[in-house]
C-alpha positions in Angstrom: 104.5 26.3 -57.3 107.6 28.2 -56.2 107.7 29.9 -59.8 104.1 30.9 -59.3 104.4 32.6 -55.7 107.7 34.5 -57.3 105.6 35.6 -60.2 102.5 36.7 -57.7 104.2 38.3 -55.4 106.9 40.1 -57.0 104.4 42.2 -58.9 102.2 42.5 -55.9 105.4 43.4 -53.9 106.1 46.4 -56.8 102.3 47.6 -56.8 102.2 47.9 -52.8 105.5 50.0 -52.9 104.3 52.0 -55.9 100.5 52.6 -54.0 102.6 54.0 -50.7 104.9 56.0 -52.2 101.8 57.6 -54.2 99.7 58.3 -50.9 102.5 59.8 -49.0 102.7 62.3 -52.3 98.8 62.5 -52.3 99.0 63.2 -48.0 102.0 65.7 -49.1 99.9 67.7 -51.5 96.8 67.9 -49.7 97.2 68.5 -45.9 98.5 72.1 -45.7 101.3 72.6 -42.9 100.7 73.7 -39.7 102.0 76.8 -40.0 99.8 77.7 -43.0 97.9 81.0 -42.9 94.3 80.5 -44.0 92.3 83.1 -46.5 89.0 83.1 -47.5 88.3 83.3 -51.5 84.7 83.9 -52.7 84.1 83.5 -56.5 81.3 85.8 -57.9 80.4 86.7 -61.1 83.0 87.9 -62.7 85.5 88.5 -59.8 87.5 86.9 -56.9 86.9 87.7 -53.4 89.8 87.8 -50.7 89.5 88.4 -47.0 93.1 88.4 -45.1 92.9 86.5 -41.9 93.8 90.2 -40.2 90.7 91.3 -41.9 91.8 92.9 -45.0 89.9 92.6 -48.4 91.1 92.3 -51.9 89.1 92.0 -55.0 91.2 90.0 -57.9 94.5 90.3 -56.0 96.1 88.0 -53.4 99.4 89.5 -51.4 101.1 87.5 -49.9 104.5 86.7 -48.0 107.2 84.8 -49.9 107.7 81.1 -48.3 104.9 81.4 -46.4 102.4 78.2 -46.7 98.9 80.3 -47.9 95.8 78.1 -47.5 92.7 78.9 -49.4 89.3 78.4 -48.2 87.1 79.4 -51.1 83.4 78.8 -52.0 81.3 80.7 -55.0 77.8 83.1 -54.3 76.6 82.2 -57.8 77.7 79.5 -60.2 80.8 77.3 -60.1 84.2 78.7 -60.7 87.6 77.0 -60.7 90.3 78.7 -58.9 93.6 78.2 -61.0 96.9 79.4 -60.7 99.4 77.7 -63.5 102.7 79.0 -61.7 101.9 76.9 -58.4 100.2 74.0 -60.6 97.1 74.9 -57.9 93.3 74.5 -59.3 90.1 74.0 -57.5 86.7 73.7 -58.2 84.9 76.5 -56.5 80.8 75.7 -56.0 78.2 77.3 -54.6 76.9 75.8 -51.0 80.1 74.3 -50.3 83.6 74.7 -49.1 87.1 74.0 -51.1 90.9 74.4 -49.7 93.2 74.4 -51.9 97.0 75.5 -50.5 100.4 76.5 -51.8 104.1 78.1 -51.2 104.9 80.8 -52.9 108.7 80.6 -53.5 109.9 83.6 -55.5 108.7 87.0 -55.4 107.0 88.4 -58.4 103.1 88.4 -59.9 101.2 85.1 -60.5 97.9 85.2 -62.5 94.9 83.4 -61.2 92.7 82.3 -63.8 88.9 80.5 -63.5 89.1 77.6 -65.2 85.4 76.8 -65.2 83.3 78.6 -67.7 80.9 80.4 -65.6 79.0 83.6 -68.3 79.5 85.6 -70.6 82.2 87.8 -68.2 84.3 84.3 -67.7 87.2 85.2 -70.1 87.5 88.7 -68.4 88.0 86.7 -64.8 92.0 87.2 -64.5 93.3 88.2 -61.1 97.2 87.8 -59.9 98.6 86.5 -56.7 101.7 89.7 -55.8 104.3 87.8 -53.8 106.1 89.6 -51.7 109.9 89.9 -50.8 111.0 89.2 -47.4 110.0 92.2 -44.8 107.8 94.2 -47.9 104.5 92.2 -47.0 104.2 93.6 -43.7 104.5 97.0 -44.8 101.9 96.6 -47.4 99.3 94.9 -44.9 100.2 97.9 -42.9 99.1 100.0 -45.3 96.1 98.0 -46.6 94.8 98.9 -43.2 94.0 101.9 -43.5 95.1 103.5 -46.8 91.9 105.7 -47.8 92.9 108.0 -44.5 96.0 108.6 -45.6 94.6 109.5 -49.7 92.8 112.7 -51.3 88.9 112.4 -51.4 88.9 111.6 -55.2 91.2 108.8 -55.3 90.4 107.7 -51.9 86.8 106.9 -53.5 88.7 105.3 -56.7 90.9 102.7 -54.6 87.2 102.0 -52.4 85.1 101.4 -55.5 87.9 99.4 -56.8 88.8 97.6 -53.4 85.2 96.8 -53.0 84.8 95.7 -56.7 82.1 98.1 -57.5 84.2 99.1 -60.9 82.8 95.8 -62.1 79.2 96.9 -62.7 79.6 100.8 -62.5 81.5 103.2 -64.5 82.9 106.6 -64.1 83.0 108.2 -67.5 79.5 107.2 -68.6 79.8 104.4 -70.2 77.1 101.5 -70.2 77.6 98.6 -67.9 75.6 96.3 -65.8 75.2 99.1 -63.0 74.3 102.8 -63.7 77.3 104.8 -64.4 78.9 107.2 -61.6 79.6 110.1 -63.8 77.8 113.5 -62.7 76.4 112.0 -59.2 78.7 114.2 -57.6 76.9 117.8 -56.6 73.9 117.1 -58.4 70.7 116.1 -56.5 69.0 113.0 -56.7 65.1 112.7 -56.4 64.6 109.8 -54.2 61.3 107.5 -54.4 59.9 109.0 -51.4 59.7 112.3 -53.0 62.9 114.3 -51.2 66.1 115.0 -53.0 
């Protein structure tokens, strides 16, 4: 009988400490720090959506402060995506309806692609964005300057960095070529008929 119980419980005694030591990794990796700073990430056919927590937007880029705990609330408008980034070992489903967090720390400055690792169309091999850590003291002066940036640009490429800020380079183009939108090439200075008949 003695043999038995050794034989029972020294396993049993190996399983329990291998099942705790697991969920204290699993708690580890899934409860973000307090000190996190939250984002919110929409996935949309073919792009990724950022909004800073101070209210500045991204499209396909993520700054963001070295060492600093960045937690990702992120849901899709269309189809399901899967928010991946191979450097940080971080992916997440992203589905329509429904909220995911995912959350790293970014520990060396540098640029980090983000891939989707859900097919999701035709556009899904063309849905590459980067997460831009920043050194210590340079993230502040670019959230600075996110801000307000088009103030401070010429007309022309103050409407480049919009349209591409905004995302609207995704479906229009500016030298005339076909995309999904129509192309923004000779709308400047020329008038427009509208449907109600004035121009």
């Amino acid at each position: 009988a003695i043999l038995e119980i050794t034989w029972t419980m020294i396993p049993l005694l190996i399983a329990l400490f291998t099942f705790g030591w697991g969920l204290k990794v699993f708690f580890r990796l899934y409860r973000p720090p307090a000190n996190a700073v939250e984002y919110q990430v929409t996935g949309k056919q073919w792009m990724w959506k950022i909004q800073h927590p101070t209210g500045q937007r991204e499209i396909n880029e993520l700054h963001v402060p070295i060492g600093q705990p960045t937690r990702l609330v992120m849901t899709s408008e269309d189809v399901i995506h899967s928010f991946f980034v191979p450097d940080f070992r971080v992916k997440q489903d992203v589905v329509p309806g429904r909220y995911s967090k995912v959350w790293f720390k970014p520990e060396a400055p540098g640029e980090h692609v983000i891939l989707c690792a859900e097919f999701c169309g035709t556009g899904h091999s063309d849905m590459t964005s980067k997460v831009i850590v920043h050194p210590v003291g340079e993230f502040e002066t670019w959230l600075e300057g996110a801000g307000g940036f088009l103030d401070k640009l010429p007309p022309a490429e103050a409407g480049e960095r919009l349209t591409r800020t905004l995302g609207c380079n995704a479906c229009h183009s500016a030298d005339g070529s076909r995309m999904v939108g129509p192309s923004y090439k000779g709308l400047f200075g020329s008038p427009r008929r509208l449907k109600d008949g004035s121009t």
